[in-house]
RODO-2510 file (C-alpha; in nm, 4 decimals, decimal comma):
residues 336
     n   res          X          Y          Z
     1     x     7,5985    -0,2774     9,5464
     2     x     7,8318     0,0088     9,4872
     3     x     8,1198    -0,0494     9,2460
     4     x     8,3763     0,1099     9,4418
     5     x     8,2958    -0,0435     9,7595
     6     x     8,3499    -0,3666     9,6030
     7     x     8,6936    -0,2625     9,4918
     8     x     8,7620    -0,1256     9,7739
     9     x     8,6628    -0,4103    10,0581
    10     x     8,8266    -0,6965     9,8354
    11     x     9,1531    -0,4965     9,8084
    12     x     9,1212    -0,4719     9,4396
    13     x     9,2968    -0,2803     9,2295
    14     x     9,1754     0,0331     9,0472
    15     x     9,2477    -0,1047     8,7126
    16     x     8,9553    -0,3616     8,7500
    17     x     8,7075    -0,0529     8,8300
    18     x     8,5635    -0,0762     8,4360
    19     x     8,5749    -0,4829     8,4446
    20     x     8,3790    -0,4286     8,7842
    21     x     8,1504    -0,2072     8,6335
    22     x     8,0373    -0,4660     8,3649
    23     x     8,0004    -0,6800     8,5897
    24     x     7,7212    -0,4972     8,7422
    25     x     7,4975    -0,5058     8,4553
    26     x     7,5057    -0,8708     8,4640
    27     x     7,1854    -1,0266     8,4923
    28     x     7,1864    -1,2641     8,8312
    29     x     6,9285    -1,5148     8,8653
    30     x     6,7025    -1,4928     9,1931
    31     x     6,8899    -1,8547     9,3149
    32     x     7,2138    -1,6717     9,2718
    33     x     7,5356    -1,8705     9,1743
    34     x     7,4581    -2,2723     9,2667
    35     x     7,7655    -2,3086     9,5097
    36     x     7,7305    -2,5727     9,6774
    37     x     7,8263    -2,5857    10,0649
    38     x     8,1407    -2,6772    10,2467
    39     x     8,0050    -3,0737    10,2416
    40     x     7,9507    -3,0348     9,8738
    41     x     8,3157    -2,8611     9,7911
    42     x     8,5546    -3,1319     9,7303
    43     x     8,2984    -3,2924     9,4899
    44     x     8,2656    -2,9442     9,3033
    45     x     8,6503    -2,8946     9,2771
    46     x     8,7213    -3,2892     9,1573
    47     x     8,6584    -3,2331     8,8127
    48     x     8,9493    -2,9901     8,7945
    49     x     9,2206    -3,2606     8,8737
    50     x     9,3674    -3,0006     9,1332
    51     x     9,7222    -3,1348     9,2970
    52     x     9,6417    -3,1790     9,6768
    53     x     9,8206    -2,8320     9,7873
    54     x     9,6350    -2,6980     9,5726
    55     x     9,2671    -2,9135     9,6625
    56     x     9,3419    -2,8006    10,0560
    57     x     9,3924    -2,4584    10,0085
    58     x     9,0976    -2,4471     9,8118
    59     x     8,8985    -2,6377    10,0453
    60     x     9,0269    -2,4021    10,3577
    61     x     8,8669    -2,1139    10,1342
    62     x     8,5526    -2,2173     9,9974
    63     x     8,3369    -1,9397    10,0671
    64     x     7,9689    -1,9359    10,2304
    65     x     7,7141    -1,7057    10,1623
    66     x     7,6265    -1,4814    10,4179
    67     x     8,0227    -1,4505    10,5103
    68     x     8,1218    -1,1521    10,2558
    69     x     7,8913    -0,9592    10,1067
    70     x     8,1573    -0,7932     9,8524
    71     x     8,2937    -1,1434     9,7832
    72     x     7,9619    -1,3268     9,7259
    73     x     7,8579    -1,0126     9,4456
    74     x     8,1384    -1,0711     9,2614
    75     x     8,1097    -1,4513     9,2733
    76     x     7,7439    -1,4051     9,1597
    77     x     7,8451    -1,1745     8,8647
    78     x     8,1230    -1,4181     8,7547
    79     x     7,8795    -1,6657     8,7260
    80     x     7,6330    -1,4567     8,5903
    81     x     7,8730    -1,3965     8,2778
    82     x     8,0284    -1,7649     8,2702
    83     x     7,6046    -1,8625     8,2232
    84     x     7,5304    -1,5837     7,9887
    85     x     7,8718    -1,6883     7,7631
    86     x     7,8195    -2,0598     7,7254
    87     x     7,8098    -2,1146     7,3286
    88     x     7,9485    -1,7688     7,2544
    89     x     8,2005    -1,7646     7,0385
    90     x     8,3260    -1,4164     7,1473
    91     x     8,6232    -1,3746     7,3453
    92     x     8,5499    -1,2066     7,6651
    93     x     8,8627    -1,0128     7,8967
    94     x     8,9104    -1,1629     8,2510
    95     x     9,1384    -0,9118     8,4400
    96     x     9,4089    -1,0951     8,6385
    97     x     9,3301    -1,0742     8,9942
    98     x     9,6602    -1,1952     9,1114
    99     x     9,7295    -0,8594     9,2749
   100     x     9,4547    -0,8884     9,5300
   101     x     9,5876    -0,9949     9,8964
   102     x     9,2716    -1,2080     9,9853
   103     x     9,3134    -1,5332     9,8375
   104     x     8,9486    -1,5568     9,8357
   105     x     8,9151    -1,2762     9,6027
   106     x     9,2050    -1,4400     9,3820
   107     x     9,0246    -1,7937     9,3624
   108     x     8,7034    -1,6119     9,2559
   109     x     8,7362    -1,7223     8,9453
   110     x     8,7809    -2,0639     9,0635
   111     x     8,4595    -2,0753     9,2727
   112     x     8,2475    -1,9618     8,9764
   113     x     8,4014    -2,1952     8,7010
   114     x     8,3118    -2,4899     8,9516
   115     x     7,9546    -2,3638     9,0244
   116     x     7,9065    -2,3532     8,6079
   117     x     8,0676    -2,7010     8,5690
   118     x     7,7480    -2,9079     8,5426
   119     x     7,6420    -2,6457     8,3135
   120     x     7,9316    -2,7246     8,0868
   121     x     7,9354    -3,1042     8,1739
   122     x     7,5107    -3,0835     8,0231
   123     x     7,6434    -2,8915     7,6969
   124     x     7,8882    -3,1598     7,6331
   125     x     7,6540    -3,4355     7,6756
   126     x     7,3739    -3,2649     7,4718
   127     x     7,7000    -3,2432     7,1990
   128     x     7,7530    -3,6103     7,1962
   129     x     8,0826    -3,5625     7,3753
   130     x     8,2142    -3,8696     7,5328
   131     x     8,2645    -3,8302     7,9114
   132     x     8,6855    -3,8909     7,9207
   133     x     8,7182    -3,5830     7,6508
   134     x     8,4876    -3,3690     7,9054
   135     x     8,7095    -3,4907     8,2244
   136     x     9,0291    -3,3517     7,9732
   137     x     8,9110    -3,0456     7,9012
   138     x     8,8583    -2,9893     8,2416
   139     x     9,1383    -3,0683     8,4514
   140     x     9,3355    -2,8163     8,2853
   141     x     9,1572    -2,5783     8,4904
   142     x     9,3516    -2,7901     8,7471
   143     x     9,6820    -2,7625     8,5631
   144     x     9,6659    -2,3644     8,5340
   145     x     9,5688    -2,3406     8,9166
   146     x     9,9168    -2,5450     8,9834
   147     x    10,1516    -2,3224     8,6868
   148     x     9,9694    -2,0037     8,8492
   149     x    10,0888    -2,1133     9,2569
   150     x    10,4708    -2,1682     9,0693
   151     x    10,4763    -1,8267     8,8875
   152     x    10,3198    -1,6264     9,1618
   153     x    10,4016    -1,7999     9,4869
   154     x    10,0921    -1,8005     9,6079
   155     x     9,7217    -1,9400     9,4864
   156     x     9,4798    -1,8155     9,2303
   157     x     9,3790    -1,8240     8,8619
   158     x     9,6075    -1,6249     8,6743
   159     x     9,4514    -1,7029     8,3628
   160     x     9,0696    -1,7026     8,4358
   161     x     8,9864    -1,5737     8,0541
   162     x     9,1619    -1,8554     7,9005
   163     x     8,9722    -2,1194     8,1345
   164     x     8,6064    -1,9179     8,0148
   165     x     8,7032    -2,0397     7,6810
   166     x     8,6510    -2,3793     7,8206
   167     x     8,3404    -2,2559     7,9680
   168     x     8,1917    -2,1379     7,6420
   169     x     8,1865    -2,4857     7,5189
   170     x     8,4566    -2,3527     7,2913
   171     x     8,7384    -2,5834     7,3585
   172     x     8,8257    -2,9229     7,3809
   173     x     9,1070    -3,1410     7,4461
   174     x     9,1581    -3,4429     7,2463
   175     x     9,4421    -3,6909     7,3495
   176     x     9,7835    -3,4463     7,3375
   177     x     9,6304    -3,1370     7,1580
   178     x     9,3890    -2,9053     7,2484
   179     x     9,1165    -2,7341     6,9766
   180     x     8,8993    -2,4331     6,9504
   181     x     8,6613    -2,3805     6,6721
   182     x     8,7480    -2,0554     6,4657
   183     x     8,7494    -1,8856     6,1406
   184     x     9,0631    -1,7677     5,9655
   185     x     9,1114    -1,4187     6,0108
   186     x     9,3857    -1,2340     6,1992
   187     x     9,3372    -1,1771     6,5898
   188     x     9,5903    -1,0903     6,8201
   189     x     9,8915    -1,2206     6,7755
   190     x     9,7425    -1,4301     6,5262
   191     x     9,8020    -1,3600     6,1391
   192     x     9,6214    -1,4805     5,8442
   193     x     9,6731    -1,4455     5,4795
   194     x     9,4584    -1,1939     5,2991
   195     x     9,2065    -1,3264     5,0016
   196     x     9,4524    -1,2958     4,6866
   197     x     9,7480    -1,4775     4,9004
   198     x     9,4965    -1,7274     5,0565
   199     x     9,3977    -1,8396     4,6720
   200     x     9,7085    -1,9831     4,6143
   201     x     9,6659    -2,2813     4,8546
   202     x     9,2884    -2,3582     4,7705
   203     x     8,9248    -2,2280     4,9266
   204     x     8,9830    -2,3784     5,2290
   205     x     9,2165    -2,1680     5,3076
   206     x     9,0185    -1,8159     5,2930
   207     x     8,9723    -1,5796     5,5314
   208     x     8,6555    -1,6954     5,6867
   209     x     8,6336    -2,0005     5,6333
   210     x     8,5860    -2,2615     5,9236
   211     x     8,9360    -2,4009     6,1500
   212     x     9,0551    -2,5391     6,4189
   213     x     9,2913    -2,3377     6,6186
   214     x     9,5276    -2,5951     6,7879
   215     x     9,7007    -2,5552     7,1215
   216     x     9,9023    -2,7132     7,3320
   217     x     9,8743    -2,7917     7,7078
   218     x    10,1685    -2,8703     7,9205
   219     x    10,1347    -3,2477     7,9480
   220     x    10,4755    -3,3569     7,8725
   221     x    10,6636    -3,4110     7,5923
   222     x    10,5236    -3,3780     7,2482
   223     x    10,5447    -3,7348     7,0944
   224     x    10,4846    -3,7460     6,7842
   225     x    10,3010    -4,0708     6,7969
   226     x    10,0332    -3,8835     7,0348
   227     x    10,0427    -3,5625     6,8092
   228     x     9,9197    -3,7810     6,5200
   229     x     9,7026    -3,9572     6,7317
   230     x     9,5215    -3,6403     6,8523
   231     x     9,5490    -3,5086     6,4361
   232     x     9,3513    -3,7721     6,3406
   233     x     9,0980    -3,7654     6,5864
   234     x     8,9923    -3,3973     6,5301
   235     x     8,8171    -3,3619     6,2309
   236     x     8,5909    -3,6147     6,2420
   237     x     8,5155    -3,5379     6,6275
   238     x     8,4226    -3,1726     6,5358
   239     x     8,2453    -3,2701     6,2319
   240     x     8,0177    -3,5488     6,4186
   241     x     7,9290    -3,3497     6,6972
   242     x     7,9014    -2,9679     6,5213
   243     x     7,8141    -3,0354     6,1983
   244     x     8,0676    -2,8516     6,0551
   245     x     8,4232    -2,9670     5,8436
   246     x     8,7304    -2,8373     5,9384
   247     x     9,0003    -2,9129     5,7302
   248     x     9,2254    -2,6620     5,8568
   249     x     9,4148    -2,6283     6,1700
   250     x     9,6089    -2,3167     6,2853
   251     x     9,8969    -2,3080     6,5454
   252     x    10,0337    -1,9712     6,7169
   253     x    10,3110    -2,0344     6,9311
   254     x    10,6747    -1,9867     7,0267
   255     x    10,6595    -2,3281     6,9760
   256     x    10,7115    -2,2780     6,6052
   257     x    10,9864    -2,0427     6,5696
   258     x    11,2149    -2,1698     6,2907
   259     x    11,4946    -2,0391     6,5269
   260     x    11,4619    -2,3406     6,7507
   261     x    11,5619    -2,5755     6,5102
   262     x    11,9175    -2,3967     6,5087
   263     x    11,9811    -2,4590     6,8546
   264     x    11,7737    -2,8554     6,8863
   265     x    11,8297    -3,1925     6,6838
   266     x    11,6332    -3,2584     6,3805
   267     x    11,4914    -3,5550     6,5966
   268     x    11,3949    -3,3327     6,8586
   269     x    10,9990    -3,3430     6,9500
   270     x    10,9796    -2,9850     6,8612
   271     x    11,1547    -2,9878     6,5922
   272     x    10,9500    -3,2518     6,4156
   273     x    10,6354    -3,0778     6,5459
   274     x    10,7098    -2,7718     6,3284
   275     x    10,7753    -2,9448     6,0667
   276     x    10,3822    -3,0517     6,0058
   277     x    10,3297    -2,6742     5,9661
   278     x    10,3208    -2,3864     5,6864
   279     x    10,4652    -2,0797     5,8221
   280     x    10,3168    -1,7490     5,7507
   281     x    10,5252    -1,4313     5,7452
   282     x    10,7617    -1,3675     6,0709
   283     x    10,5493    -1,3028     6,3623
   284     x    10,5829    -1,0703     6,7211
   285     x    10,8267    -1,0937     6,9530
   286     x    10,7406    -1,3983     7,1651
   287     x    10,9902    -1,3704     7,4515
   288     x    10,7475    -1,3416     7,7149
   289     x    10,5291    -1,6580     7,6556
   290     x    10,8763    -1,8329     7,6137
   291     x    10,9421    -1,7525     7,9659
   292     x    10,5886    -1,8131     8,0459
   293     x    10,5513    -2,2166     7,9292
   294     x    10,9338    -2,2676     7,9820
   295     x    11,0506    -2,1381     8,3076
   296     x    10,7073    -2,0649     8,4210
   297     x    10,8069    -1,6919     8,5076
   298     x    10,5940    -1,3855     8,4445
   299     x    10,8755    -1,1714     8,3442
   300     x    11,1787    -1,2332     8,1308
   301     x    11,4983    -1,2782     8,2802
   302     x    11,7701    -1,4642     8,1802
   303     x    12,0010    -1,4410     8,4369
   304     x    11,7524    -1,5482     8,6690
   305     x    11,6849    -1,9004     8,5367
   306     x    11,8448    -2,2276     8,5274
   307     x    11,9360    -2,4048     8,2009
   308     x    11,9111    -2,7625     8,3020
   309     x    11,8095    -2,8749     7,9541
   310     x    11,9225    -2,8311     7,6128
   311     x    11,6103    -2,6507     7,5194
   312     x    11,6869    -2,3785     7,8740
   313     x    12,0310    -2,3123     7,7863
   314     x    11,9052    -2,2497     7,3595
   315     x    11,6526    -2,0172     7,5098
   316     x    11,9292    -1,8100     7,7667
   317     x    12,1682    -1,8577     7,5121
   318     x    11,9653    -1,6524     7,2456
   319     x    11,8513    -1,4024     7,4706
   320     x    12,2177    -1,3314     7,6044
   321     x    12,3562    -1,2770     7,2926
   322     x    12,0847    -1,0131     7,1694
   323     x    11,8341    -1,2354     7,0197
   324     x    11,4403    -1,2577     7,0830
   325     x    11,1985    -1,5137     6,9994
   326     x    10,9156    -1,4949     6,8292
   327     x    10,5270    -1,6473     6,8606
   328     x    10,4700    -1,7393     6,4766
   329     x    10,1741    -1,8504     6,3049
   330     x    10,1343    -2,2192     6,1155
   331     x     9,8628    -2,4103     5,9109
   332     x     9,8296    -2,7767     5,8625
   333     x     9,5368    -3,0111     5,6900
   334     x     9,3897    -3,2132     5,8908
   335     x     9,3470    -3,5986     5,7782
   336     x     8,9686    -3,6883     5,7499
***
């Protein structure tokens, strides 16, 4: 199928024209993507813990095979890549598709992570992966459909190359905390030390070597009593299951800029989180993902949001008067 007749029938927009083109080398196998029909839909989408709004909606639009042409090649090719990624470790781009008027087009992603889910659900089981960390892992596919409907207004995946990570068997969550196997090396917005700094804190801590790169998904409050929980599950989950140690685990958020501890209690949640961590060197400006996890916005704007809690008003409050925030980098040993 032609390229720009795809882009053109889902309403697409031209920056997606390369993504689309990659797309078309995909390999598709002769069943196509395993969608199941309308019957078969609410089963498909119940692993993804969806709030009801967002279940109906995507119930209304499940799509059928012989409806759209355009829409069922790009479903195919999504699936295609989610097949051809699982156990990759490389990071492949998903371009937002939030622009797109057809909400069809904008659940795409959606549609193709739940066709791939009994992939995942087999990869997990062949891991040793016991079934409540696999029904975890998943429903934050659930979580990001619900934070995408509050930034946007309207439904979709905002964030379909963060829920492919998922998908690659690369993440899991365990209890509060969320982990992705790594090795320590700068990426992104990500710093490392180099090999002559990385020395002074023992081999462990060389670029290279195995870690954990810790996240955290918006579950509530960080208590520390489920933070250590979640610790001390880690290594010995990865290590059983991958065969590998990881003594290391690496944090990149806003979530551990020093500067929050001016503005919150020494008791705070936060506060106590960032204290677990080594800091490396000052990190990029983090204002955006601030505004992001916070006020679930896609642009900054102070004036624009409420500051209900202490933690709002700290983040207005240092904006207002000049400041930015900023998305730093931390390391932490993990207990065996």
């Amino acid at each position: 199928m032609d390229v720009g007749v795809v882009l053109e029938r889902l309403g697409l927009p031209e920056r997606t024209g390369p993504w689309l083109e990659g797309l078309a080398g995909v390999p598709v196998a002769d069943a196509g993507i395993p969608l199941p029909g309308p019957a078969g839909a609410e089963a498909a989408l119940a692993p993804f813990a969806l709030e009801e709004r967002d279940r109906a909606e995507l119930l209304g639009l499940w799509p059928r095979p012989h409806g759209d042409p355009e829409l069922w090649w790009l479903l195919e090719r999504m699936y295609g890549v989610v097949v051809a990624d699982l156990g990759s470790p490389a990071w492949r781009e998903w371009p937002s598709l939030m622009d797109a008027e057809d909400p069809r087009v904008r659940c795409a992603p959606v549609f193709a992570f739940a066709a791939a889910t009994p992939l995942l659900r087999a990869q997990h089981a062949r891991n040793g992966v016991p079934d409540e960390v696999t029904a975890a892992t998943l429903a934050d596919v659930g979580r990001h459909i619900a934070k995408t409907r509050v930034m946007f207004g309207r439904s979709g995946l905002e964030v379909a190359g963060w829920i492919a990570l998922h998908y690659r068997d690369g993440l899991y969550e365990l209890g509060r905390l969320q982990y992705e196997r790594a090795v320590l090396e700068p990426r992104g917005a990500v710093a490392w030390y180099g090999p002559e700094e990385a020395r002074r804190f023992g081999p462990e801590l060389a670029p290279g070597q195995p870690v954990l790169r810790l996240h955290i998904p918006q579950t509530g409050p960080l208590a520390p009593d489920a933070v250590e929980d979640s610790l001390a599950r880690a290594r010995g989950f990865f290590a059983d299951r991958f065969g590998t140690d990881y003594p290391v685990a690496t944090c990149t958020s806003w979530l551990l800029d020093p500067q929050l501890a001016d503005h919150l209690p020494e008791t705070s949640n936060i506060v106590r989180f960032q204290r677990r961590f080594t800091l490396l060197e000052d990190g990029p400006v983090g204002d955006a993902d601030v505004f992001r996890f916070v006020f679930q916005r896609p642009v900054v704007a102070p004036d624009e949001v409420p500051g209900r809690t202490r933690l709002e008003r700290a983040i207005v409050g240092h904006l207002r008067n000049g400041g930015h925030w900023r998305v730093r980098t931390g390391w932490l040993r993990l207990p065996r």
